[in-house]
N, C-alpha and C positions, 0 to 999 in steps of 0.2 A: 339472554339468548346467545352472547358470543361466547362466551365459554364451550354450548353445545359447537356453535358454527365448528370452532376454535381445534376442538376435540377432534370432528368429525375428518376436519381439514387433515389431520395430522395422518389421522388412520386413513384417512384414501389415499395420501403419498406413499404407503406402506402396501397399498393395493391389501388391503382386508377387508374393507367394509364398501356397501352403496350408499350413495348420498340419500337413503331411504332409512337409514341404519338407526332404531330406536335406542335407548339407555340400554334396555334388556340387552339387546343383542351387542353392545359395546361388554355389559357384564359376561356374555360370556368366552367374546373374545378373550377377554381380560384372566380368565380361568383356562381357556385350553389353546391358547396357542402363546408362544416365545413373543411377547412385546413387553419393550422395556417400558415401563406406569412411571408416573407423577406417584411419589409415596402420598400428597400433599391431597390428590384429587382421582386418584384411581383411574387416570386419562392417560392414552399415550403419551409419552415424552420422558425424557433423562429427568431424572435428579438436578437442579441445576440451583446456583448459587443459592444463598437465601438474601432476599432483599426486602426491607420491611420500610414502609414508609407510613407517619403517623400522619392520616387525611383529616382536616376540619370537619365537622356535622352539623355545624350552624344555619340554620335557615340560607344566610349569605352565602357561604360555600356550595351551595346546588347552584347547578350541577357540578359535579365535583368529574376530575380528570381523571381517567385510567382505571379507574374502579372495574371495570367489567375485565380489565385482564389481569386481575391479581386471582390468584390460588387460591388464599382463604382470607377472608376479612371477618376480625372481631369488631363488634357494636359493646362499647363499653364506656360507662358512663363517670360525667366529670363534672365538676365547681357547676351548683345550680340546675343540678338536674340534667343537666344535656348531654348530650352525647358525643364520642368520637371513634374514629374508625381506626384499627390497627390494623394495614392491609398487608399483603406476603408474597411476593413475586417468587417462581423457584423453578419457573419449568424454562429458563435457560433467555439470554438475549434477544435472539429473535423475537421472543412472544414477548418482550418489553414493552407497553405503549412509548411513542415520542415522548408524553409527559404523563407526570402525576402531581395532583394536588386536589385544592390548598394545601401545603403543607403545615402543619402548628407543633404544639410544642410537647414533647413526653410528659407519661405521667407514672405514677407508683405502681400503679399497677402492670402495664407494662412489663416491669421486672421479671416477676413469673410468668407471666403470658408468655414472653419470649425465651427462657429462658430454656427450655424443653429443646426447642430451635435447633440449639447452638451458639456456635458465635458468629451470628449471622450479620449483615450491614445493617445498621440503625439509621434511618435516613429521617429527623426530623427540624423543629428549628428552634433548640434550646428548651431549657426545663426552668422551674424554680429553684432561685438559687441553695437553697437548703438541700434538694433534692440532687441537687449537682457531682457531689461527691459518691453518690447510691451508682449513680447511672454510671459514673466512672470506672467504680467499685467491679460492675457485671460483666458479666463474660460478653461484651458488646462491641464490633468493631462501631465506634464514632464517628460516624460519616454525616455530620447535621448541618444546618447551611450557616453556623458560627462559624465551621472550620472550611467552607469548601465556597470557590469563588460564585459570583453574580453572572457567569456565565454558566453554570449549575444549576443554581436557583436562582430562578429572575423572577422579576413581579411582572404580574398582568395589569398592565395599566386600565385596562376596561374593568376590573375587579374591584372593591373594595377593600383598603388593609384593617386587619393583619389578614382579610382570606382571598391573598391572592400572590401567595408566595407557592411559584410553582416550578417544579423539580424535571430537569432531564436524565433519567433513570440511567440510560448508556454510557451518558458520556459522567454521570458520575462513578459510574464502575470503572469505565477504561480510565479515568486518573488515577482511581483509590487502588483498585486489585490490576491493573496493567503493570500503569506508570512506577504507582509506587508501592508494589509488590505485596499491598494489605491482605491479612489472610481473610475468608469468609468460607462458612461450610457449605456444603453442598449439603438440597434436602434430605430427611431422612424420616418414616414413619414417627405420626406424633402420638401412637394408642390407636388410630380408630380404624376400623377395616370396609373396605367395600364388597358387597354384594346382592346375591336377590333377597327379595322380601323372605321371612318366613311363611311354609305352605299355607297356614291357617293364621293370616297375621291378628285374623280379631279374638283369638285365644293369649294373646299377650298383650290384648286390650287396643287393640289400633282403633283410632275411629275414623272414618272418611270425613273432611274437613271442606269448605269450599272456603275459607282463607282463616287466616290468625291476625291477630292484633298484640301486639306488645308495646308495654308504654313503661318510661324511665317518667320522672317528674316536670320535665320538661322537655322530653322530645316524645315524637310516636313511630312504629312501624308497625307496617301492615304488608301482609304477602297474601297472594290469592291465585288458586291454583288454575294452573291453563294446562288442561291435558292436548288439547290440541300439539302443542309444543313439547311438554311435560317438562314445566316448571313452574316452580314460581314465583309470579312476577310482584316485583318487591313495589312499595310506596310509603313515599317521607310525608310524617305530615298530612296526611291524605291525601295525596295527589302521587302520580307517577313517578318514579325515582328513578329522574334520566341521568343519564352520562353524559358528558358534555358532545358526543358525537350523537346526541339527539336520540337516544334508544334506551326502554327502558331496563333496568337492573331486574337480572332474571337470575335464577340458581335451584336448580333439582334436589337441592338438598338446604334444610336450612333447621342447623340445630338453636334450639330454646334451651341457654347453659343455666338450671337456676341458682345464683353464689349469693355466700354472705356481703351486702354490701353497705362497710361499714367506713366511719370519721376515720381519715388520715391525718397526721400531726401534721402535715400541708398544706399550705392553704395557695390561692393568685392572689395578684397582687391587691386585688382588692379585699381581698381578707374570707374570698370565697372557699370552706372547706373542700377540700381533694377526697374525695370517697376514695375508697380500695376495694377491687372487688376480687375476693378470696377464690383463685381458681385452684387451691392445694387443698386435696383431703377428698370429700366425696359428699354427694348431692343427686339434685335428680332433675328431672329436663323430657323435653320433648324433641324428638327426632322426626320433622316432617319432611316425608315422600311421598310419590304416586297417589296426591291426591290424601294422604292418612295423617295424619297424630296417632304417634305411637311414645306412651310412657315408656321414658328408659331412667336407667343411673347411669351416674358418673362417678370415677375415682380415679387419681393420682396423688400416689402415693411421697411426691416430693417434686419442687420447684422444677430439678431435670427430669424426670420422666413423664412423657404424652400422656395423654387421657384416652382412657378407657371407658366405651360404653357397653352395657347389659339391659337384656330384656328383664321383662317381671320372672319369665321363666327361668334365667341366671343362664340364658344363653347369649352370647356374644352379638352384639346389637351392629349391623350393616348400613352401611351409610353406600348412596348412588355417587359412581363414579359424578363426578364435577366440580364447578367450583363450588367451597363449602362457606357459607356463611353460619356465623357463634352470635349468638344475643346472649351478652351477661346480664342477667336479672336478675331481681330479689323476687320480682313477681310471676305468678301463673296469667300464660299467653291466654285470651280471649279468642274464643273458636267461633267460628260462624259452619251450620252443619245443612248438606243438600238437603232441600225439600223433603226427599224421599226419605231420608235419615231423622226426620222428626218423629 
């Protein structure tokens, strides 16, 4: 839900919209009048650094810090099944939460995920050391908490380690890209476009949904639509998937990526396989909005260039101005469908 607040907050400083102001009517501001968009989220706001910070997803790390003010967050999975969060701050410091976290450690895949970006800041805290030399390799400013002080990244002593290494977003920028003049890009379209639905969206197969379920081998999520709000609201686990400011993760848009997800030559330290999950070449996925599942593809054509989504009709697939959350899978989301849709 903050994301909407967030949006809406932006556009009333701009005196366009009423605090009554649904998505639709943000989409069409977004097409007929001069306001500068988030390329990231189809929302008012600049283009602004790119800041990527890798969050824990371990049971322990809920609630996890700052989640509801990043731009786009991948769900991508790691050693045993479980999951972690690649999240993408970009729409400028103000909209910075004070913190973000648990912060944990990069992985292979990664690489291509961000690599579309830019050369964005990489905010995590250390890799496997075989993996060391890759990460070095990428087009990545290194901003991890190996290199940057315990006034940066400090532990929560109420927390549990390793998930409670948590990061001050600000003041790691005003050292790295202030102080010490590090470059970082500002956002830029990553493939996917924002707008309305298609007129007749159940001609390109859409079906009205009352929530999905996606499951890695050892973690779960589940979103379930609240039209009231028009979003929807996410859960870890089967329970509520709060933020640590006590409110649950909500998002109007929430793409189903399905990728190959195969053994990387990586392993933890306990000798746990590192999967990879192949976001290059092309695949297929669920786009849910306004309450729908709707089949689309995916294609990107190389590690730098965004992803593109299509309908069944090979028309250009529209995603809802907001924040956008990506589930990499190997598997088809489990639907659950309204009463009247049986």
């Amino acid at each position: 839900m903050r994301r909407v607040v967030t949006g809406l907050a932006i556009a009333l400083s701009l005196g366009l919209i009423s605090s009554c102001s649904s998505p639709a009517k943000l989409l069409h501001i977004s097409s007929s009048a001069s306001v500068s968009l988030n390329p990231l989220t189809g929302m008012p706001g600049k283009a602004g650094e790119l800041l990527v910070v890798k969050v824990d997803d371990t049971p322990l790390a809920h609630p996890q810090i700052g989640i509801a003010s990043a731009d786009v967050v991948y769900i991508e999975q790691v050693e045993g099944g479980l999951t972690r969060l690649a999240t993408i701050f970009a729409n400028g410091r103000k909209a910075l939460p004070p913190k973000i976290g648990p912060v944990r450690s990069a992985r292979i895949s990664d690489i291509d995920i961000l690599a579309g970006y830019g050369h964005v800041g990489f905010a995590f805290s250390g890799a496997q050391a075989k993996m060391e030399p890759v990460i070095a390799a990428a087009n990545l400013e290194i901003i991890s908490a190996e290199r940057e002080p315990a006034s940066i990244y400090s532990r929560d002593l109420t927390r549990q380690e390793p998930t409670n290494l948590i990061l001050d977003p600000l003041a790691l920028l005003v050292k790295t890209v202030d102080t010490e003049k590090r470059t970082i890009d500002a956002a830029h379209s990553m493939g996917w476009t924002f707008g309305a639905l298609p007129t007749n969206p159940h001609s390109v197969g859409a079906t009205a949904i009352s929530d999905a379920s996606m499951r890695w081998p050892s973690s779960h999520y589940s979103v379930k639509w609240n039209a009231n709000v028009h979003q929807w609201m996410i859960s870890y686990e089967g329970a509520p998937d709060l933020d640590a400011n006590g409110l649950q993760l909500s998002t109007p848009i929430f793409i189903v990526q399905k990728v190959s997800i195969t053994d990387s030559i990586y392993h933890d330290k306990v000798g746990g396989i590192t999967p990879f999950s192949n976001t290059v070449g092309s695949g297929s996925g669920f786009i849910l909005r306004d309450g729908l599942a709707i089949p689309a593809s995916w294609s990107r054509s190389d590690a730098q260039s965004g992803t593109r989504w299509s309908l069944s009709d090979g028309s250009v697939a529209h995603f809802t101005p907001g924040q956008v959350w990506i589930a990499l899978t190997d598997h088809d989301p489990q639907f659950t469908y309204p009463a009247a849709s049986k």
